[in-house]
Backbone bond lengths (Angstrom), bond angles and torsions (degrees), N, CA, C in turn:
res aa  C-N    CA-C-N  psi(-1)  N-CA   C-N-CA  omega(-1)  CA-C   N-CA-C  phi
1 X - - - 1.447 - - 1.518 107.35 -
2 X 1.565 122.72 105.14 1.323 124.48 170.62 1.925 115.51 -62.68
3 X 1.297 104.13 146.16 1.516 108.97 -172.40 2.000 79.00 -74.34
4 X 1.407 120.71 151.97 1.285 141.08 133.32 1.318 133.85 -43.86
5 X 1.419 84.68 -50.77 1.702 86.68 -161.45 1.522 98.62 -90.53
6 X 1.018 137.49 9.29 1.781 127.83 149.22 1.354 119.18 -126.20
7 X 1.213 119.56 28.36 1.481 119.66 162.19 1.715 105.86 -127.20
8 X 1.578 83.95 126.25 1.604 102.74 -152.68 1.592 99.36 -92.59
9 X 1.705 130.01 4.01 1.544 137.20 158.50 1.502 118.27 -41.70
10 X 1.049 109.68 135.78 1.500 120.56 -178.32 2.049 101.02 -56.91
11 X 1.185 101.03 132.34 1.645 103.62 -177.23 1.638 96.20 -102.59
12 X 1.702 119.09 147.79 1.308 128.77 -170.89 1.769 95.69 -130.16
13 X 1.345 106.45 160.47 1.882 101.42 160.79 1.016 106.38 -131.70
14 X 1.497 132.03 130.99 1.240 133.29 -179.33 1.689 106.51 -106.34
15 X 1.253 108.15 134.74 1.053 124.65 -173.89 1.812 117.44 -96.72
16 X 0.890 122.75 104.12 1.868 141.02 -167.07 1.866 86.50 -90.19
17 X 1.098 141.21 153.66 1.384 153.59 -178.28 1.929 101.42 -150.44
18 X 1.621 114.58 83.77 1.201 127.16 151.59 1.497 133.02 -61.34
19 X 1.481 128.11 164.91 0.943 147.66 154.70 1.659 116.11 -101.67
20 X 1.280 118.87 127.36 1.125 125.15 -156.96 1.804 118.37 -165.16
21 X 1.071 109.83 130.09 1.732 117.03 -157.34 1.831 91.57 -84.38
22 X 1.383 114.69 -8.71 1.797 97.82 164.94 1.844 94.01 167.91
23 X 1.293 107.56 179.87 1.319 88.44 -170.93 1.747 121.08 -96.62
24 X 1.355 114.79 19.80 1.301 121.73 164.70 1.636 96.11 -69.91
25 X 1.381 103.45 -56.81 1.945 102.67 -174.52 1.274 116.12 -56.24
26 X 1.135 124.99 -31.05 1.931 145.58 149.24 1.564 105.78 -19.05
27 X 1.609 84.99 -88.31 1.661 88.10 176.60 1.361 125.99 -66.25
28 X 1.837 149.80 -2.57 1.070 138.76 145.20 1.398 107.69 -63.98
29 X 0.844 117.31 -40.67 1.881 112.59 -169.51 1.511 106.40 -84.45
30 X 1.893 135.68 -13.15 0.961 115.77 133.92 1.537 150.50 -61.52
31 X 1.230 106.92 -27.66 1.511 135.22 -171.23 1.552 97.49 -70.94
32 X 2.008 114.77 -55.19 1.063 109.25 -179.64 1.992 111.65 -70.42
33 X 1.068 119.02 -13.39 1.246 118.91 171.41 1.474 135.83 -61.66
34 X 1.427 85.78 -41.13 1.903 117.02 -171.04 1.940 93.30 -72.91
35 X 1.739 97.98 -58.57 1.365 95.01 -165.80 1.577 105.65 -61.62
36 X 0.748 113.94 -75.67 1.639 95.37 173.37 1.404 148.23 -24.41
37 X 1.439 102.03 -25.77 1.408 114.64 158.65 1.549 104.89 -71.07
38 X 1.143 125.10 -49.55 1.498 146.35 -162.28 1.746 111.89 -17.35
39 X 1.300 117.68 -5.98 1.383 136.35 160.52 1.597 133.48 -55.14
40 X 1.756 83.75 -52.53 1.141 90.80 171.88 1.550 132.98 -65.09
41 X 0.910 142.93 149.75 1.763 140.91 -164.05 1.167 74.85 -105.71
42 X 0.863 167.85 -131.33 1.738 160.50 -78.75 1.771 108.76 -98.71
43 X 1.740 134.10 0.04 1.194 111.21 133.91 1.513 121.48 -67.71
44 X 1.178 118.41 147.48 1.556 150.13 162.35 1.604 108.78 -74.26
45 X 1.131 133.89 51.48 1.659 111.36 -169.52 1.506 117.56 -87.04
46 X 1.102 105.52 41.21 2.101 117.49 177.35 1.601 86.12 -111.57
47 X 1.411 124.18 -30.09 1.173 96.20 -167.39 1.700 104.93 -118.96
48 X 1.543 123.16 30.77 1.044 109.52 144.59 1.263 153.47 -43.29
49 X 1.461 134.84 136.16 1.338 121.24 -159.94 1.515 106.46 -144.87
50 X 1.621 133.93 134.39 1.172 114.45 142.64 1.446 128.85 -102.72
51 X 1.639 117.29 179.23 1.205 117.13 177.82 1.645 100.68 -146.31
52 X 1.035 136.83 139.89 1.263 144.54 170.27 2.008 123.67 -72.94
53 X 1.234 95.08 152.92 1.542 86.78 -147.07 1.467 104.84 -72.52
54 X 1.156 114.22 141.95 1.792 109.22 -171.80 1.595 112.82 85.28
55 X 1.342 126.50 28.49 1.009 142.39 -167.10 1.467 117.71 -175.26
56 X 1.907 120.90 30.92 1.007 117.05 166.86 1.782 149.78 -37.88
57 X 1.285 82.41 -10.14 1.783 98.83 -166.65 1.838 108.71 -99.54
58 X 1.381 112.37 -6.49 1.721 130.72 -172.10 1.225 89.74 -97.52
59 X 1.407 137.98 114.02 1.385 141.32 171.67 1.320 96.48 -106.34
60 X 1.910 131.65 126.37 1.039 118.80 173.90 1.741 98.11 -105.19
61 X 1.520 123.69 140.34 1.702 115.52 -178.67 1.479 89.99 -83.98
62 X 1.470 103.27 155.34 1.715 124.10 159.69 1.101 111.42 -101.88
63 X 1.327 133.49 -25.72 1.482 123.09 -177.00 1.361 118.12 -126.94
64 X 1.170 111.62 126.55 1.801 112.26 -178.52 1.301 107.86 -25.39
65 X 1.569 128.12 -53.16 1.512 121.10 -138.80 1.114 161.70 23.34
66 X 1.619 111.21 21.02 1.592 154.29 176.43 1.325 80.79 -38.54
67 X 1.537 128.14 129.47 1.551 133.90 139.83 1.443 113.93 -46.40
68 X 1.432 109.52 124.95 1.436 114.59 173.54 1.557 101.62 -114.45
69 X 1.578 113.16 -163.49 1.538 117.98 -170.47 1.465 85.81 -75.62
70 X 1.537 108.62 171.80 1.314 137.05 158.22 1.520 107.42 71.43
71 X 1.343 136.22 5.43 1.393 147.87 174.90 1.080 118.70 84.22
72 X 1.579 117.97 17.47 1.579 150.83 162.40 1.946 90.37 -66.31
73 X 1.612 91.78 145.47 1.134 110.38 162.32 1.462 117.75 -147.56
74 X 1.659 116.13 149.85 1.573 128.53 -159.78 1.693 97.39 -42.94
75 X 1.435 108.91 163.34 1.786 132.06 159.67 0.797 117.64 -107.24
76 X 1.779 123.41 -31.68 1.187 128.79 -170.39 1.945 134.62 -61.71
77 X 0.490 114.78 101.64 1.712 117.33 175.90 1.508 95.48 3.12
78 X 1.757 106.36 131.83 1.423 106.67 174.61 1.590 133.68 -25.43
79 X 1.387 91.49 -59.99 1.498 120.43 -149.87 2.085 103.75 -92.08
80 X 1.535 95.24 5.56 1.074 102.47 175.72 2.096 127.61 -38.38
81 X 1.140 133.80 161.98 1.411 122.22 -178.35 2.107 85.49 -130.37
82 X 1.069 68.00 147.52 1.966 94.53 -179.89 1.467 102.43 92.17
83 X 1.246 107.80 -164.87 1.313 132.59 -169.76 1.708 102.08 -77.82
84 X 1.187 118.15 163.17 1.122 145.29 -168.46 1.660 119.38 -86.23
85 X 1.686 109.35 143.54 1.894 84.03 -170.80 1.889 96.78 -154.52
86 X 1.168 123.72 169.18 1.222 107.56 -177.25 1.994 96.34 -110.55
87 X 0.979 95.33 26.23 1.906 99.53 -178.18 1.554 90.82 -114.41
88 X 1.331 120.23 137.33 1.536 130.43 -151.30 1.820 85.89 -79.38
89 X 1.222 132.50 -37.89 1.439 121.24 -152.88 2.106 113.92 -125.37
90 X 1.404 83.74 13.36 1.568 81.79 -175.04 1.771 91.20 -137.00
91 X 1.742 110.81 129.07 1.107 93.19 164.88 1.780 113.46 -122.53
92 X 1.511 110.21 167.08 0.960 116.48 -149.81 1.906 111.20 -80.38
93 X 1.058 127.64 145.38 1.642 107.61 171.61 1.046 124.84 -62.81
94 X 1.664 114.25 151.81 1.573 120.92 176.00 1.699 108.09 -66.39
Protein backbone atom coordinates (compact mmCIF):
# COMPACT_ATOMS: atom_id res chain seq x y z
CA UNK A 1 0.00 0.00 0.00
CA UNK A 2 1.75 3.27 -1.27
CA UNK A 3 1.41 6.36 1.24
CA UNK A 4 -0.71 9.15 -1.00
CA UNK A 5 0.22 11.86 0.44
CA UNK A 6 3.96 11.71 -0.96
CA UNK A 7 3.64 10.13 -4.15
CA UNK A 8 3.11 12.82 -6.53
CA UNK A 9 1.71 9.93 -9.63
CA UNK A 10 -1.43 10.62 -11.17
CA UNK A 11 -4.14 8.44 -8.97
CA UNK A 12 -6.99 6.48 -11.21
CA UNK A 13 -10.22 4.38 -9.72
CA UNK A 14 -11.06 1.42 -11.29
CA UNK A 15 -14.31 0.34 -11.13
CA UNK A 16 -14.94 -3.86 -10.72
CA UNK A 17 -19.07 -4.26 -11.25
CA UNK A 18 -20.13 -7.49 -8.94
CA UNK A 19 -22.96 -9.64 -8.36
CA UNK A 20 -23.92 -9.77 -4.91
CA UNK A 21 -27.02 -11.01 -2.66
CA UNK A 22 -26.77 -7.38 -0.62
CA UNK A 23 -24.11 -5.22 0.35
CA UNK A 24 -22.72 -7.01 3.45
CA UNK A 25 -21.84 -9.86 0.61
CA UNK A 26 -20.33 -6.70 -1.39
CA UNK A 27 -18.06 -5.94 1.19
CA UNK A 28 -16.71 -9.68 1.91
CA UNK A 29 -16.05 -10.22 -1.69
CA UNK A 30 -14.35 -6.79 -1.72
CA UNK A 31 -12.14 -7.20 1.26
CA UNK A 32 -11.37 -10.71 -0.14
CA UNK A 33 -10.48 -8.94 -3.46
CA UNK A 34 -8.39 -6.00 -2.16
CA UNK A 35 -6.49 -8.48 0.16
CA UNK A 36 -5.34 -10.44 -2.41
CA UNK A 37 -4.27 -7.87 -4.51
CA UNK A 38 -2.56 -6.50 -1.32
CA UNK A 39 0.91 -7.17 -3.13
CA UNK A 40 0.70 -4.81 -5.21
CA UNK A 41 2.52 -1.41 -3.96
CA UNK A 42 0.44 0.81 -6.04
CA UNK A 43 -3.16 -0.52 -4.72
CA UNK A 44 -4.42 1.93 -2.02
CA UNK A 45 -6.74 -0.53 -0.04
CA UNK A 46 -7.66 2.11 3.00
CA UNK A 47 -9.34 3.79 0.47
CA UNK A 48 -11.45 1.26 -1.07
CA UNK A 49 -14.99 1.95 -1.62
CA UNK A 50 -18.26 0.52 -2.80
CA UNK A 51 -21.35 1.98 -4.22
CA UNK A 52 -24.39 0.16 -5.46
CA UNK A 53 -25.50 0.24 -8.94
CA UNK A 54 -27.75 3.24 -9.70
CA UNK A 55 -26.38 5.01 -6.86
CA UNK A 56 -22.94 6.14 -7.96
CA UNK A 57 -22.52 9.07 -5.66
CA UNK A 58 -23.03 6.66 -2.03
CA UNK A 59 -19.47 5.49 -1.50
CA UNK A 60 -19.61 2.77 1.15
CA UNK A 61 -15.57 2.41 2.81
CA UNK A 62 -14.37 -1.29 3.51
CA UNK A 63 -11.52 -0.51 5.45
CA UNK A 64 -11.11 1.61 8.53
CA UNK A 65 -7.90 3.32 7.32
CA UNK A 66 -7.21 5.04 10.71
CA UNK A 67 -3.39 6.15 10.45
CA UNK A 68 -1.38 3.90 12.53
CA UNK A 69 2.52 4.11 13.50
CA UNK A 70 5.01 3.76 10.76
CA UNK A 71 2.65 5.25 7.85
CA UNK A 72 0.66 1.95 8.04
CA UNK A 73 -2.94 2.33 8.06
CA UNK A 74 -5.97 0.07 9.73
CA UNK A 75 -7.63 -3.18 7.48
CA UNK A 76 -10.09 -3.58 9.74
CA UNK A 77 -13.82 -2.93 8.83
CA UNK A 78 -14.69 0.73 9.48
CA UNK A 79 -16.94 0.51 12.21
CA UNK A 80 -14.65 -1.83 13.91
CA UNK A 81 -14.52 -1.57 18.20
CA UNK A 82 -10.95 -1.72 19.87
CA UNK A 83 -7.81 -0.67 18.74
CA UNK A 84 -6.58 -0.73 15.35
CA UNK A 85 -4.41 -3.48 13.43
CA UNK A 86 -2.92 -4.06 10.02
CA UNK A 87 -4.21 -7.99 10.13
CA UNK A 88 -7.76 -7.77 8.41
CA UNK A 89 -9.58 -9.76 11.45
CA UNK A 90 -7.79 -9.25 14.72
CA UNK A 91 -7.59 -5.94 16.29
CA UNK A 92 -4.94 -4.78 18.34
CA UNK A 93 -5.45 -3.38 22.16
CA UNK A 94 -5.79 0.16 23.17
Amino acid sequence: MSDAGTDERPRFVVHLTVRATDLAAAHVLTRALTRSLGFLPDLILGETTISVEGAPDVHHQVFCDRPMSYGRRCLLRPDHGGGCSRHPLRPLPR
